[in-house]
N, C-alpha and C positions, 0 to 999 in steps of 0.2 A: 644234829647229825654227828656223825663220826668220821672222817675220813685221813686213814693210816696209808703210805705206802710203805710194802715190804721193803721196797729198795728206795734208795734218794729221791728219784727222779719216776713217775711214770704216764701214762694216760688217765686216769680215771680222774673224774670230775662231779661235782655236786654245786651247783647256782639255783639261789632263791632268788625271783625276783617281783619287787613290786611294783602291779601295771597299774592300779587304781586303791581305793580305800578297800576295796570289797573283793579285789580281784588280782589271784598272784599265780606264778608259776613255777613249776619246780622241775628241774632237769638235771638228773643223773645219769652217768652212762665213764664208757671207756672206749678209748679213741685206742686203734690196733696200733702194734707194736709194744714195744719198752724203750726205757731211757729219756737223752735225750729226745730224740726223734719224739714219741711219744707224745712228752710232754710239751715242746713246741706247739704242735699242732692242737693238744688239746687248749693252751692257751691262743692260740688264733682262734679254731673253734668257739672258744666262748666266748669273744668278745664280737665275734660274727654274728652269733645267734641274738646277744643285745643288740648290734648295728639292723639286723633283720625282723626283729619285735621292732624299732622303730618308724618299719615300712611299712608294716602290715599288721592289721589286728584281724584278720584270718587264720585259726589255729594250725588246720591241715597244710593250709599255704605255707605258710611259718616252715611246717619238718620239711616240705618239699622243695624250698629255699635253700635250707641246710643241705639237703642231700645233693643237690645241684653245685652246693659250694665246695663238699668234701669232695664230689668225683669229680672234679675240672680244677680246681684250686689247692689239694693238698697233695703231698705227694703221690702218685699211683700207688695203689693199693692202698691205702689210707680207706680205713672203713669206723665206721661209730653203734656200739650198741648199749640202747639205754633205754628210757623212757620220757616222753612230755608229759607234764600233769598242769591242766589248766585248774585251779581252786577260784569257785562262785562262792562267796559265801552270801550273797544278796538269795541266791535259790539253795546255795548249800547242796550244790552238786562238784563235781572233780570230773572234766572231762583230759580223757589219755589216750595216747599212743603210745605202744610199749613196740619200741624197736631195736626187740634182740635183748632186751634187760634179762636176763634169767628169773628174777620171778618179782613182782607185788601181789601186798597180802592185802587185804581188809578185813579187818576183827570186825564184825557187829553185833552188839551190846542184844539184840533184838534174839539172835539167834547164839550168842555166847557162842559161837565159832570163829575160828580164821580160814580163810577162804582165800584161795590164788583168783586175782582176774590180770590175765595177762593179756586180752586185746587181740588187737590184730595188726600186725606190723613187721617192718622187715628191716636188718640190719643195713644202715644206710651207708652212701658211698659206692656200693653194685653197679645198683639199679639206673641207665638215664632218664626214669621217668618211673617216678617212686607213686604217684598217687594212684593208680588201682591198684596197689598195694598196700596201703596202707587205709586203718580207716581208723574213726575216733569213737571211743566209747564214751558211755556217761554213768555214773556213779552215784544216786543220790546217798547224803552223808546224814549222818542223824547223831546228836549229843552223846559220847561215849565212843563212837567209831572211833577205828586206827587204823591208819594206810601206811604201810610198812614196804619202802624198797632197796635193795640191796645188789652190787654187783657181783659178781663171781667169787673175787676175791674174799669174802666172805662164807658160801656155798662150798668153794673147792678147798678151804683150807684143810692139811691133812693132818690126820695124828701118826704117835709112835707107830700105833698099830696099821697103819696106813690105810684108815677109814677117812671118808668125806666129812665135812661137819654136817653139810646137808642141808634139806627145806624143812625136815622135821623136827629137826632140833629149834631150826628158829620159831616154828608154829607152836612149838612147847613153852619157851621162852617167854612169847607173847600172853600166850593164856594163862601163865602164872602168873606174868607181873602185869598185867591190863591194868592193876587203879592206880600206877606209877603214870609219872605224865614221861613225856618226850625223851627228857636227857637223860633222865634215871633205865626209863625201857633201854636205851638204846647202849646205856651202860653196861645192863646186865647180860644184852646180846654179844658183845665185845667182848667181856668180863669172864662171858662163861666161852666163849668161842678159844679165848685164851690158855683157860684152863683145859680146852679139849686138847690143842696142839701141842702145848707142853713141850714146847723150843720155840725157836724164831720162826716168823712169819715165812712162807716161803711164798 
């Protein structure tokens, strides 16, 4: 992964973590605000969401903890949008809740496409009672797949000409460089995103 901020300090965050041999999780997202403030909370935040994985091996339970903890526990108004990704690889499914991420892709090799599955979910923090809101999907994965996701900051960067970089750009991206693994993909999505702005990150 990649993770730049434009300024020092801000919200956005990215945690791998491993629950078992077979079994991980991955969680990106941006915690509102800027700055300081921001990034306080996003660092409480994630070390809550590890304290809260060690209560519970229920996934839906898990964002519904978090959401519980950002609207009583972080500043008011303090809200979080991102995604959960649980990875099986014992069945070599991905189950997710995307809440409020702007988008995840999955290339398959099957159908030589990239495809948005964005889920069903809501930006957390709001809501006092996030679970019929929220619901989990399942993904099975297959040799050559690629699950691609990215926050705003990436989507909304602008150019000279004051164009978006966009979802299509990244989906071009992808399909050009698919037999590059991970670090390289996500180099040339950076690499070329850079050359689109052509000045500083804003």
């Amino acid at each position: 992964y990649i993770s730049q901020s434009a300024r020092s300090l801000g919200g956005d965050f990215i945690d791998f973590i491993r629950l078992t041999d077979i079994r991980y999780m991955m969680i990106m997202g941006d915690v509102s605000g800027k700055g300081l403030n921001a990034s306080m909370s996003m660092v409480i935040l994630k070390s809550i969401i590890r304290t809260l994985l060690a209560e519970t091996g229920d996934f839906k339970e898990l964002i519904e903890k978090v959401n519980y903890f950002i609207k009583y526990n972080l500043p008011r108004g303090t809200f979080f949008a991102g995604v959960f990704a649980l990875f099986d690889f014992n069945e070599n499914v991905m189950y997710y809740i995307n809440c409020g991420l702007p988008v995840l892709y999955l290339y398959t090799e099957a159908y030589n496409n990239v495809i948005e599955i964005q889920g069903d979910g809501k930006v957390l923090g709001f809501a006092k009672k996030i679970s019929p809101l929220v619901k989990v999907k399942k993904i099975k994965l297959n040799p050559g797949d690629i699950v691609l996701a990215c926050t705003d900051g990436l989507l909304d960067s602008v150019s000279l000409r004051g164009e978006f970089y966009g979802k299509d750009r990244v989906q071009k991206v992808i399909l050009d460089n698919k037999t590059y693994d991970s670090s390289r993909l996500i180099q040339f999505i950076f690499d070329d995103m850079l050359q689109f702005v052509s000045k500083e990150l804003q």
